[in-house]
C-alpha positions in Angstrom: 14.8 256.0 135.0 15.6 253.9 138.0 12.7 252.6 140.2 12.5 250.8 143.5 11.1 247.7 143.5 12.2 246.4 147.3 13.5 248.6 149.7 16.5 247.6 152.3 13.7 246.3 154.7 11.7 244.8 152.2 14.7 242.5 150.8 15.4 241.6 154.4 11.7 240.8 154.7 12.0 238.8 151.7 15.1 236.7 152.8 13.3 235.8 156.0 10.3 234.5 154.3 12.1 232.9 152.0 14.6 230.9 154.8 11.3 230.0 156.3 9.8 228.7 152.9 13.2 226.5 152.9 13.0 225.2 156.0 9.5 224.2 155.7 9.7 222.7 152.3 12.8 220.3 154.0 11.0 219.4 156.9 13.8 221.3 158.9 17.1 222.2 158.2 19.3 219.4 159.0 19.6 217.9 155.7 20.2 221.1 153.2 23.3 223.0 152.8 22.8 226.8 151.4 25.6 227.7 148.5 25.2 230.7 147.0 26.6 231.9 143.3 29.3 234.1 143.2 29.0 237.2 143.7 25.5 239.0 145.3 24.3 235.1 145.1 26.8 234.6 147.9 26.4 237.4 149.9 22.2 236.3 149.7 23.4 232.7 150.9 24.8 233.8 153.8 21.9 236.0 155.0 19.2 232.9 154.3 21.4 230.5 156.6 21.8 233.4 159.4 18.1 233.6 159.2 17.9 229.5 159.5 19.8 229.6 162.4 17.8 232.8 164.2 14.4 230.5 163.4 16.1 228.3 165.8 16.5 225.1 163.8 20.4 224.6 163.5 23.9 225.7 162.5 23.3 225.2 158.5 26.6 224.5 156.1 26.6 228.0 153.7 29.6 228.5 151.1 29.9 229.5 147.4 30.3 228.3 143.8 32.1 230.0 141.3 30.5 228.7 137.9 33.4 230.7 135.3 34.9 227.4 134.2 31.1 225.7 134.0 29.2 228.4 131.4 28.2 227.9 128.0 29.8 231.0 127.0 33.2 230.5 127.1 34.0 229.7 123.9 32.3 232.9 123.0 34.8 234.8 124.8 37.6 236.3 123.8 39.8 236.7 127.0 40.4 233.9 129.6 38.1 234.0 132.3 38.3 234.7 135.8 38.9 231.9 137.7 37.7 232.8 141.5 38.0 229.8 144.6 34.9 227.6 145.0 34.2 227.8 148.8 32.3 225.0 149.8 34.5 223.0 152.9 31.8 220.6 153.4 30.7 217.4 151.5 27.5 218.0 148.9 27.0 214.2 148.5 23.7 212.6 149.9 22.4 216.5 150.9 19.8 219.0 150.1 21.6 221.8 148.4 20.2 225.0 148.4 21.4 227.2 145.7 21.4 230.9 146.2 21.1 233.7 143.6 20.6 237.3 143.3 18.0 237.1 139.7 16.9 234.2 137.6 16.6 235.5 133.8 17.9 233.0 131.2 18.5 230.1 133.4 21.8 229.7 132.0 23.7 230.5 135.2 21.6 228.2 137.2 22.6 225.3 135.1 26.6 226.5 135.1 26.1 226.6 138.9 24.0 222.9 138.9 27.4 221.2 136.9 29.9 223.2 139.3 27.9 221.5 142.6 27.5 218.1 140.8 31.3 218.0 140.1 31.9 218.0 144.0 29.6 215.0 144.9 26.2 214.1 144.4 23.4 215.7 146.3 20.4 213.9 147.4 19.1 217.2 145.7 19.7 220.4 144.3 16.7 223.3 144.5 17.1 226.6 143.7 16.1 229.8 145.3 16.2 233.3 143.4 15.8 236.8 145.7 14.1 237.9 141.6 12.9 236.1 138.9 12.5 238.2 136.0 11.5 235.9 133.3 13.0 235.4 129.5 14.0 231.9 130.1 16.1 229.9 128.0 16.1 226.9 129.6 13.6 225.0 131.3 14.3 226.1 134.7 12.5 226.9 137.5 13.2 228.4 140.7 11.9 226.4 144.1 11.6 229.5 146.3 11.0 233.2 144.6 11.4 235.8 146.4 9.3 238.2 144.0 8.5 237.4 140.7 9.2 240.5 138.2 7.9 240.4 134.3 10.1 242.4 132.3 11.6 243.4 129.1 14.6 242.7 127.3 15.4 246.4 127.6 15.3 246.7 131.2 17.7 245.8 133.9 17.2 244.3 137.3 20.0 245.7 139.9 20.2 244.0 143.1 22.0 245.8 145.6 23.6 243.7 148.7 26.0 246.2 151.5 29.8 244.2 150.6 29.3 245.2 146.9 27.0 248.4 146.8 27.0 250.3 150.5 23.4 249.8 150.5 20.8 247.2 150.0 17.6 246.9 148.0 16.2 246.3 144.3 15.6 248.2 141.2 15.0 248.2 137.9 16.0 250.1 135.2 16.2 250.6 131.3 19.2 250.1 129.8 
């Protein structure tokens, strides 16, 4: 059983509230970058700095991490992972970086992601900004900006759908 739990306009609403929550918390926009997780983290990232730059307050650096070589899992893993292009072609030391995901669960790819940024520079900061957070965590890590908090259980599934991966856009959840 599938149910909706944001709509196409509702995540759109969402991501604007949450690129004004970001520009409010930095006083402005001027010192953060936005990077977004590969893959729907990504494609969030660059919808959050669009929004930035509609509310008028500047051009804002966006680009992408991929955090393959960074988990704790590897060694669980049988095959050699897949190694996509970090795409960040500006400088992360001394700024406010913004990372971008689609759902926060065990906090495990938020830390992956926080070691992939810190090997390019060091940021003045790092905060984190989930569209979901569903809850379960295994580390102690907490989003800065939450675009809607979700409890579940271990035997359901959040599915975040963005247009370049899915044709459509919005949020469900679903047993497994």
């Amino acid at each position: 059983m599938v149910k909706e739990i944001l709509s196409e306009q509702g995540t759109k609403s969402t991501l604007m509230r949450l690129s004004y929550e970001i520009v409010e918390k930095n006083h402005g926009a001027k010192e953060i970058c936005i990077v977004g997780i590969r893959r729907r983290g990504a494609a969030i990232a660059k919808m959050i700095a669009a929004n930035i730059e509609k509310i008028g307050e500047c051009a804002v650096m966006c680009g992408e991490v991929d955090i393959s070589l960074y988990r704790d899992d590897l060694s669980t893993k049988k095959d050699q992972p897949i190694v996509n292009e970090t795409a960040i072609d500006f400088s992360v030391t001394d700024k406010i970086v913004v990372l971008v995901d689609d759902v926060l669960f065990t906090g495990r790819t938020a830390r992956a992601a926080m070691d992939a940024v810190i090997a390019l520079g060091r940021p003045a900061k790092i905060q984190l900004c989930e569209l979901v957070d569903r809850g379960h965590r295994e580390l102690p890590i907490r989003a800065d900006f939450v675009g809607k908090n979700v409890p579940t259980s271990l035997e359901e599934i959040i599915s975040v759908k963005m247009p370049e991966y899915d044709g459509s856009m919005g949020i469900n959840i679903e047993r497994k």
